[in-house]
N, C-alpha and C positions, 0 to 999 in steps of 0.2 A: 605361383608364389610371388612373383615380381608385382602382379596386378593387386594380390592381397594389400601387400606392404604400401602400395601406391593408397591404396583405397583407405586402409588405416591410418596411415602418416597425413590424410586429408582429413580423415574424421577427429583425430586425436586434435591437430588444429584446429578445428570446428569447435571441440569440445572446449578448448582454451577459451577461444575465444568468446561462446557463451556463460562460461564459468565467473566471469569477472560482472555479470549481473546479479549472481547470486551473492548475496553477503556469507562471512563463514560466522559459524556457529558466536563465536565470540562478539563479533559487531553488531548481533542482531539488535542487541540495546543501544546502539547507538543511533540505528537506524530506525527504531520505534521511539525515540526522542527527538530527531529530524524530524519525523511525520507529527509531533506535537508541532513542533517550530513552528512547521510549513501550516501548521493547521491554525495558528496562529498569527502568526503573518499576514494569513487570509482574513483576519478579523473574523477566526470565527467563534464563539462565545461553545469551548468546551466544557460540558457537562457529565460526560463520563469516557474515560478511556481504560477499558478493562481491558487487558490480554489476557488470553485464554492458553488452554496447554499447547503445547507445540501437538504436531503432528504431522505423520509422514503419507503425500501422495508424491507416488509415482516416482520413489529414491530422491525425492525433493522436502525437504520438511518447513513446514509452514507454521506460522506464528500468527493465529487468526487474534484479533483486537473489534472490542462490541466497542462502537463506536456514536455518541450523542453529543450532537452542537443545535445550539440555535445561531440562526444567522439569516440574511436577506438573499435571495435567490444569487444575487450579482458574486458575492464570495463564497457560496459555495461554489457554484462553476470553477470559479478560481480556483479554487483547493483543488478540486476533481480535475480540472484542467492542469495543474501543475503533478499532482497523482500520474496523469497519463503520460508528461515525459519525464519522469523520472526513467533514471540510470538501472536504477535495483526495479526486479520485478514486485507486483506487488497486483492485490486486483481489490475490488469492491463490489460485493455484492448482499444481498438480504438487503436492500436499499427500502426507506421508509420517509415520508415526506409529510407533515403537517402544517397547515394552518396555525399561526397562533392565534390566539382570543385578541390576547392585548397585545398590540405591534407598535412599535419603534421604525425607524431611518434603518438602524443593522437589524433590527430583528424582527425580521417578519414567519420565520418559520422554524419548526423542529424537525433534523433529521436525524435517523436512527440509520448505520449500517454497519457491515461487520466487512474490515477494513484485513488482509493478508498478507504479510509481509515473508518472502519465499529467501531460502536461505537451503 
């Protein structure tokens, strides 16, 4: 019983201390108005940010957002790269990458992905 309690009283910590990555239910909007900031900041030229229903993997619910910018390869990196240390989880996938016709200095391309924000 002694070993249980030990092994629990470590996980239950564990579980702390991963929980403070997940946003709660409430902040979610705050946190998908950051990822505009951030998206912006990067200079990246958004063209649609739809969020989609929530939904639950894994007793974790997520807040997936279709996500389109034009921009030059140099800022999205930056965005993506600022993406990867963030605090709050979050991931990026269905990822889509185009040419544009007519390009500019920022804008040389269109990407299309669908952006998660975990809560």
């Amino acid at each position: 019983i002694n070993e249980f309690r030990s092994l629990y009283a470590s996980k239950q910590a564990e579980y702390d201390e991963l929980k403070v990555l997940l946003p709660e239910d409430r902040e979610i909007t705050n946190v998908l108005s950051g990822l505009q900031d951030t998206a912006r900041n990067s200079r990246l030229i958004v063209m649609r940010f739809s969020p989609r229903e929530d939904t639950m993997q894994d007793s974790i619910m997520a807040k997936p957002v279709e996500i389109e910018v034009d921009s030059n390869f140099n800022n999205l990196r930056e965005f993506f790269d600022k993406m990867a240390k963030l605090q709050r989880i979050v991931s990026i996938t269905d990822f889509s990458l185009k040419q544009l016709d007519k390009q500019a200095g920022d804008k040389t391309l269109h990407a299309q992905f669908l952006l998660t924000a975990y809560y």
